[in-house]
N, C-alpha and C positions, 0 to 999 in steps of 0.2 A: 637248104633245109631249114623249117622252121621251125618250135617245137616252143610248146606252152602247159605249163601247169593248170589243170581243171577242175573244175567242182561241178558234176554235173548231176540235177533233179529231176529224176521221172515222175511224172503223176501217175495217179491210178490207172489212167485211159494207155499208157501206152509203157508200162513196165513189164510188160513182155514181148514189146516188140522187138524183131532184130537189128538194134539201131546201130549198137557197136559193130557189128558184122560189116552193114550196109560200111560204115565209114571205111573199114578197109577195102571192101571189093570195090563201092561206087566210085571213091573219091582217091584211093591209094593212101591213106594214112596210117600209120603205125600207133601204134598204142603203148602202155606200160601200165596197168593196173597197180594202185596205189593203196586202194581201199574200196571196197564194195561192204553195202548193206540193200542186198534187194530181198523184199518183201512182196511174192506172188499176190498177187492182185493187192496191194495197194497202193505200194512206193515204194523207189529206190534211190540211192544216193552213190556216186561212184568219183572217187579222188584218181585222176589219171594224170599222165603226160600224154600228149599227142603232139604227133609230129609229121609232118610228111613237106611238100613243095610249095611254098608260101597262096601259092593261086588255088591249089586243092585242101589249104587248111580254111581259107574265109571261104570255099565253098560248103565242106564239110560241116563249117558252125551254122552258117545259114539252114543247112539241113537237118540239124539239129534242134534249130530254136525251130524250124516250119513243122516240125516234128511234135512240137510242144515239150522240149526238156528245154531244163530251166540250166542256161551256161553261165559258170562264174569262174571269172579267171580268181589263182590263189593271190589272195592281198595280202600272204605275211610272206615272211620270207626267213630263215632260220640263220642267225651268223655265229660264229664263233669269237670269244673275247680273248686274242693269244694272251693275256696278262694274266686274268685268272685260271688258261688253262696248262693242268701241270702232266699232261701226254699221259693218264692212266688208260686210256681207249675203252673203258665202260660202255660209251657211246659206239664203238662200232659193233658192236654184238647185237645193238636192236633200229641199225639203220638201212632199212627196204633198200633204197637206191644206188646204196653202195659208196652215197657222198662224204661216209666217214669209215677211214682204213686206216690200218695199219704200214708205213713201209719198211722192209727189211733192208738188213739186217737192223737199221737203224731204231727200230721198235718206235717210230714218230708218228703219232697221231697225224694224218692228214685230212683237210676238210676242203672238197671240190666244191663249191657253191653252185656250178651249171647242173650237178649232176640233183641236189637237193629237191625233195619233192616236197618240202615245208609239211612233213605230216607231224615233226613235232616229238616224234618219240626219244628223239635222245635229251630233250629238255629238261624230264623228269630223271633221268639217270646219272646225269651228270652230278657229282658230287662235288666237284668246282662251283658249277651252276655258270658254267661255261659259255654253253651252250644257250643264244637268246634268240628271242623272238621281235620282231619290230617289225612294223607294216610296212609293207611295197609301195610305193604312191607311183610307180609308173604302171600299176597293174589295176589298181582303181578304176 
């Protein structure tokens, strides 16, 4: 299975097509909705994970770009600085993917980095300021 974080840009010409759809039915891929801004008739922009069987996901992108949406893989990526962080879990109260939890009984901040959708939100919450941002260079 392979699975990649996306940035994906519809133009005006085809922001109501059923592109997402297609990628499941055509190609077998799953999806995760991270963030959407679609705007009927003009543009849209949609933050995903996708994932499915490495030969149906460079299918699926190729069908994508032929489609005319603009595909960007994410080039940040979100880490955690264990020094400055002092386990208050602020951060998992505004994290989509689930990549920051709490575990019990132990009350320990834990941060999955596979699960992380790099949207960012918990950057601003973190009163540590924990929480950093630094670009991918294998996603470039």
């Amino acid at each position: 299975m392979h699975a990649e974080m996306l940035i994906l840009h519809f133009s005006r010409k085809v922001v109501d097509q059923p592109i997402i759809y297609r990628l499941v039915k055509d190609y077998d891929l799953e999806f995760n909705l991270l963030k959407a801004a679609i705007n009927p008739l003009q543009e849209g922009v949609i933050v995903m994970e996708l994932r499915g069987h490495p030969k149906n996901f460079r299918r699926g992108l190729k069908y994508l770009r032929d489609a005319g949406v603009e595909v960007k893989r994410v080039a940040r990526e979100v880490t955690r600085n264990e020094e400055l962080c002092y386990q208050c879990g602020t951060c998992t109260a505004v994290c989509p993917s689930g990549a920051l939890s709490v575990k019990r009984p132990e009350m320990a901040v834990v941060f999955d980095a596979t699960k992380c959708s790099a949207c960012e939100l918990c950057c601003p919450v973190c009163p540590a300021r924990a929480m950093e941002v630094r670009l991918n260079r294998s996603a470039v």
